[in-house]
Residue frames as qw, qx, qy, qz and C-alpha x, y, z in Angstrom:
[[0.000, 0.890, 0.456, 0.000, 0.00, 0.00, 0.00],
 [0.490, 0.384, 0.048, 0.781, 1.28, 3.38, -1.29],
 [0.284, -0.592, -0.250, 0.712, 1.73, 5.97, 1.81],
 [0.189, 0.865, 0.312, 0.343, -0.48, 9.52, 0.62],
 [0.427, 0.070, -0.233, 0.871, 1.94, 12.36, 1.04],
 [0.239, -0.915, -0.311, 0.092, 0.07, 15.09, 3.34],
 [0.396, 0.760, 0.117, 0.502, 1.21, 18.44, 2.65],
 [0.502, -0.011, -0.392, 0.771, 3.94, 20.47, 4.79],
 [0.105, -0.442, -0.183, -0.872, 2.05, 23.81, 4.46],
 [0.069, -0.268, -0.730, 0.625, 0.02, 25.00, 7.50],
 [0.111, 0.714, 0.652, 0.229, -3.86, 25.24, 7.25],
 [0.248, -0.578, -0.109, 0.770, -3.27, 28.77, 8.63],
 [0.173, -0.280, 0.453, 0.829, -1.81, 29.77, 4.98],
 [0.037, 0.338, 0.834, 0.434, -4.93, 28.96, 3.39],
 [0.172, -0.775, -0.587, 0.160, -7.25, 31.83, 5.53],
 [0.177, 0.352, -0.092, 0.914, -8.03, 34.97, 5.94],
 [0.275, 0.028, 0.626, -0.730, -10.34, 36.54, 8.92],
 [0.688, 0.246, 0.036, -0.682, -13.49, 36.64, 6.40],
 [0.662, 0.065, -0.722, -0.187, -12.84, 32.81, 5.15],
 [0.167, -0.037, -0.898, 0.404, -11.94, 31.75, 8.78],
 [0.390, 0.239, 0.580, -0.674, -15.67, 32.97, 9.44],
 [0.626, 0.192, -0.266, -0.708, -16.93, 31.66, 6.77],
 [0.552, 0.081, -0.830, -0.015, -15.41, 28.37, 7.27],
 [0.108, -0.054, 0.677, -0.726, -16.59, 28.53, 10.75],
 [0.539, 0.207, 0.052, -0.815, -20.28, 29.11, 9.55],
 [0.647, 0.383, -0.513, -0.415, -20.10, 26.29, 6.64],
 [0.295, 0.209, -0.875, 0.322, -18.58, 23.76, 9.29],
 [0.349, -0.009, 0.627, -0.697, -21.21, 24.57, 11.81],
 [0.671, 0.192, 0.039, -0.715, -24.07, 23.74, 9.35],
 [0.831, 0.160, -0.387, -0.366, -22.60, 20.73, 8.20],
 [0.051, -0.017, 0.913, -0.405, -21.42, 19.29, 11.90],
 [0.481, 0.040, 0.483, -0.731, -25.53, 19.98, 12.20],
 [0.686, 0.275, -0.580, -0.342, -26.10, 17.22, 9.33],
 [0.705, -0.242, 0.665, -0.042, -24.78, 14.47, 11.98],
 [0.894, 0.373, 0.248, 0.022, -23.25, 13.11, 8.74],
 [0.570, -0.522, 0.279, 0.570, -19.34, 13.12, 7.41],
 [0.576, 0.383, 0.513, 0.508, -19.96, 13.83, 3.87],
 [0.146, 0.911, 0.132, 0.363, -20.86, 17.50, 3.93],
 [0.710, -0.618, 0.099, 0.322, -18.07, 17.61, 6.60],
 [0.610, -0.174, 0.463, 0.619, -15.27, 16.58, 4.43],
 [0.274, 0.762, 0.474, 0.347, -17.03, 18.71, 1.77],
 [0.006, -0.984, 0.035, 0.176, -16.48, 21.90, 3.57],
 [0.593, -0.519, 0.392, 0.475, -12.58, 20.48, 4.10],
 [0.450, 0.225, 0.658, 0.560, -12.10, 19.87, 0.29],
 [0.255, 0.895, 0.314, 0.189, -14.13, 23.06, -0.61],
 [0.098, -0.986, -0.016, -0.133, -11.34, 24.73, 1.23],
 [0.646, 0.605, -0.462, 0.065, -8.76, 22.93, 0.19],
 [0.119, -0.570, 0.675, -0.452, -7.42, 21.79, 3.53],
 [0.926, -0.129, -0.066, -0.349, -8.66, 18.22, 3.39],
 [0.805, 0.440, -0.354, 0.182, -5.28, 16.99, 2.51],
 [0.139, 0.663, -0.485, 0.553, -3.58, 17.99, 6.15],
 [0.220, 0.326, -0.635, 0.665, -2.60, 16.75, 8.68],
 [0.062, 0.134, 0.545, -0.825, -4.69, 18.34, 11.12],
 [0.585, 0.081, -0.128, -0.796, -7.68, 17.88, 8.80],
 [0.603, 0.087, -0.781, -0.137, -7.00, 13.99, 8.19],
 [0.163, 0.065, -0.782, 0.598, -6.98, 13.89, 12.23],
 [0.362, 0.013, -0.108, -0.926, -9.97, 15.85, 12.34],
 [0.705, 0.124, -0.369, -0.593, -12.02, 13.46, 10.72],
 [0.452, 0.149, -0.835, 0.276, -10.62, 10.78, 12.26],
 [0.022, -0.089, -0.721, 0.687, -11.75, 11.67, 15.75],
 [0.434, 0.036, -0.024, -0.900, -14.95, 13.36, 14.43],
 [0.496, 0.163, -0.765, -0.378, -16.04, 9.84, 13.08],
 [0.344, -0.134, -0.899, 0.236, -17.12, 7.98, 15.57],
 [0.339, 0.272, 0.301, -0.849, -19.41, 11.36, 17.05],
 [0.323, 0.310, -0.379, -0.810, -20.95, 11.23, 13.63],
 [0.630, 0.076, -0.637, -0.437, -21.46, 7.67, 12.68],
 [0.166, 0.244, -0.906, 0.304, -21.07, 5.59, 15.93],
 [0.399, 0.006, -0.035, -0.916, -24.39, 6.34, 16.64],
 [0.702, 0.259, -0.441, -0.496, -26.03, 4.18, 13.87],
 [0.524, -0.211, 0.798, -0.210, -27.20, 0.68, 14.32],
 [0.343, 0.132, -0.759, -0.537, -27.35, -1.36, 10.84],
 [0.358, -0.153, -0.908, -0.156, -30.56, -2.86, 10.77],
 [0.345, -0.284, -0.636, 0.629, -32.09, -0.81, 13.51],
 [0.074, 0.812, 0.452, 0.360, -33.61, 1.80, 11.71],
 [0.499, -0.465, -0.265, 0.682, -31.12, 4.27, 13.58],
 [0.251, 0.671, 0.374, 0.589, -32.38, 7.73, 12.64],
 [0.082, 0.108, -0.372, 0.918, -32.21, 11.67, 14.77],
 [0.025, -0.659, -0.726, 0.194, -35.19, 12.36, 16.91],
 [0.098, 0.923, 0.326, -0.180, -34.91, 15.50, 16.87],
 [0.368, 0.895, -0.160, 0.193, -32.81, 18.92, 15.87],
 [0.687, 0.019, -0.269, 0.674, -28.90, 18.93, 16.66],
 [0.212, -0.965, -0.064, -0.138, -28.47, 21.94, 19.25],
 [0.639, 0.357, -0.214, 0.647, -25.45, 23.88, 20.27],
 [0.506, -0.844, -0.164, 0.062, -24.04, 25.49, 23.05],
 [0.497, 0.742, -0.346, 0.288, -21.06, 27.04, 24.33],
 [0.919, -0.312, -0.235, -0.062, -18.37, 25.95, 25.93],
 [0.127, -0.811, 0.571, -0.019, -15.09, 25.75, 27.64],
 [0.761, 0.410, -0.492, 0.107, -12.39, 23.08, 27.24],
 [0.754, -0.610, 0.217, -0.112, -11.51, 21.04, 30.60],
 [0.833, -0.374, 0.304, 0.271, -7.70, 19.41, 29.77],
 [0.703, -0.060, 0.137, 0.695, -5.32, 19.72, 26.88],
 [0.153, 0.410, 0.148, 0.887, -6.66, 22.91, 25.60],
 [0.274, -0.501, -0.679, 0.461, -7.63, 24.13, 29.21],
 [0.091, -0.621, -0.152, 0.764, -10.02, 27.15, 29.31],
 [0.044, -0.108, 0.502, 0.857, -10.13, 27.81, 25.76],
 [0.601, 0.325, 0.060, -0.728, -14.10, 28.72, 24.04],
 [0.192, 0.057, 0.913, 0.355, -15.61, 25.70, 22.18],
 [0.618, -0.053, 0.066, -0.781, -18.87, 24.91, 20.72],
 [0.457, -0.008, 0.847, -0.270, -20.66, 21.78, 22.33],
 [0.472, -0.023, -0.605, -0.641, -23.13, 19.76, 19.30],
 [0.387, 0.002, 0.834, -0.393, -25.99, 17.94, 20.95],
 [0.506, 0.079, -0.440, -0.738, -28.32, 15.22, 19.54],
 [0.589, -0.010, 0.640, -0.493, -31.13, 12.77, 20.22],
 [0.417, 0.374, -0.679, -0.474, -31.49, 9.76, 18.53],
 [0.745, -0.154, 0.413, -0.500, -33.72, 6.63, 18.17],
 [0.001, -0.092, 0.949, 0.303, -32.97, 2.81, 16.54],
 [0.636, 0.212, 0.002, -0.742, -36.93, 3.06, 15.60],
 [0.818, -0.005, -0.475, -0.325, -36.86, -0.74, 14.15],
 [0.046, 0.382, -0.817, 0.430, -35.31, -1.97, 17.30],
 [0.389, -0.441, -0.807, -0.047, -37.49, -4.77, 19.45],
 [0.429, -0.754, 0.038, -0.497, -39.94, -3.38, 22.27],
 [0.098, 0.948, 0.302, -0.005, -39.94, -1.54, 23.95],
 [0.714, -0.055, 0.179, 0.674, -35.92, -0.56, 22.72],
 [0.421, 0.188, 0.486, 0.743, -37.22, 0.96, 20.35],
 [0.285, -0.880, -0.332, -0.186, -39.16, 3.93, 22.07],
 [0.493, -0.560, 0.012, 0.666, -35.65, 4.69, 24.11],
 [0.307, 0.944, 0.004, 0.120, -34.27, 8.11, 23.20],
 [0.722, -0.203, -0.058, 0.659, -30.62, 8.43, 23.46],
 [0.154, 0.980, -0.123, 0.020, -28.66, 11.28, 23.15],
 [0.913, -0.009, 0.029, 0.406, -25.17, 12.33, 22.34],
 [0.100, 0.992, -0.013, -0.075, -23.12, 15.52, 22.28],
 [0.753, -0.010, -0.039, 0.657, -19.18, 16.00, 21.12],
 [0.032, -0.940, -0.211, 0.264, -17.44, 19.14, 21.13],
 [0.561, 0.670, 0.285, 0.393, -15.55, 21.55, 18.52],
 [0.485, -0.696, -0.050, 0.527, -12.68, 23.31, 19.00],
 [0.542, 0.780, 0.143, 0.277, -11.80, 26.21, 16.44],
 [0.464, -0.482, 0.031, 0.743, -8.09, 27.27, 17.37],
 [0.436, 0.743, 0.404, 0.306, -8.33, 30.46, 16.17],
 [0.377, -0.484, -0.014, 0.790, -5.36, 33.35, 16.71],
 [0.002, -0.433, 0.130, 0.892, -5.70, 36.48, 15.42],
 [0.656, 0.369, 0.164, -0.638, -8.65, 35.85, 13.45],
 [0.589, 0.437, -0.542, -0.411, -7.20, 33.13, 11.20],
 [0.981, -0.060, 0.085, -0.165, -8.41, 29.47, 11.49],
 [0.001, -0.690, 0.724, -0.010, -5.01, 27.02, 12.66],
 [0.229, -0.061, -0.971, -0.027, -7.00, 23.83, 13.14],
 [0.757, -0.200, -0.012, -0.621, -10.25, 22.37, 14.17],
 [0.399, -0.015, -0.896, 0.196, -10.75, 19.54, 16.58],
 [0.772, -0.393, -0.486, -0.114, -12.65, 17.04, 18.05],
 [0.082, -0.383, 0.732, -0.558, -12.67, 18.03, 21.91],
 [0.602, -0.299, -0.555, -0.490, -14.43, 15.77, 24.50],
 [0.412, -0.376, -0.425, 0.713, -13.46, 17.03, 27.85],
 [0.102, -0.340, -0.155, -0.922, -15.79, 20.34, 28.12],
 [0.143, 0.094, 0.468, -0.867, -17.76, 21.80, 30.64],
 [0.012, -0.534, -0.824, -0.191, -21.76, 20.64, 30.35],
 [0.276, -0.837, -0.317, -0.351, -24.82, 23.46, 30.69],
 [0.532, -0.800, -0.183, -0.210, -25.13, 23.61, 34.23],
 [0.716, -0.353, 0.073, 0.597, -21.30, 24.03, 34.71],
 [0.119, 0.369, 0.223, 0.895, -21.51, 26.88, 32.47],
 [0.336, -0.724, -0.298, -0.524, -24.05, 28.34, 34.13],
 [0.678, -0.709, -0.186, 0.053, -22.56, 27.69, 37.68],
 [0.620, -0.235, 0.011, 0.749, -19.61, 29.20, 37.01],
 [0.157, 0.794, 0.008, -0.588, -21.36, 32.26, 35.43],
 [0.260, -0.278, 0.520, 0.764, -19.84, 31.71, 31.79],
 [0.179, 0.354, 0.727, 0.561, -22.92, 32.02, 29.81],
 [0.115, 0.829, 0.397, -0.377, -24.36, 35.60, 30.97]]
């Protein structure tokens, strides 16, 4: 198997403030897809599929996205994906995130299985310095609601 060469270049070089908010925007709508294809779409629309830090990305994201899903189970969202904000509890202590939350049901499952709601939520870390986008990542150490709220960070 022939090793894919992953460019040297830093995703950095590829922004500017008004892309890094656009990519920001375009990313949010299609984390809210719970699905990796319009994901990797944004990456490849902005050329930065091919890094590093994007290949990782996806990597970790995967399992938020699809792990989900039970083949044969009819494994489908109850309801809308919601979002919140957040903070980052360990390697990237303290830093702003945004939390994704969703509810999901395996609808052909046996009774009464199939009436449970689950839920799931990862969280999204946009390192951003001086307005230009340096990487995105999968966090999953991050302050819930009512730890935002009891520490005051969401007035």
């Amino acid at each position: 198997m022939q090793e894919k060469k992953v460019s040297q270049k830093n995703i950095s070089d590829c922004f500017t403030p008004e892309l890094t908010n656009q990519f920001k925007n375009e990313m949010d709508v299609a984390l809210k897809k719970i699905d990796m294809t319009p994901v990797k779409a944004v990456l490849d629309k902005y050329q930065i599929a091919h890094f590093q830090d994007s290949i990782d990305f996806v990597e970790a994201l995967s399992p938020y996205i699809t792990g989900w899903q039970k083949e044969n189970e009819g494994s489908r969202l109850y309801s809308d994906v919601t979002t919140s904000e957040s903070r980052c509890i360990a390697c990237e202590y303290g830093k702003d995130m945004i939390v994704y939350e969703f509810e999901f049901i395996h609808s052909l499952a046996p009774e009464p299985m199939n009436r449970v709601v689950y839920g799931r939520d990862f969280g999204i870390l946009f390192d951003i310095r001086d307005e230009i986008l340096f990487e995105v990542r999968v966090c999953n150490a991050f302050l819930n609601k009512q730890e935002m709220i009891k520490l005051n960070f969401n007035e």
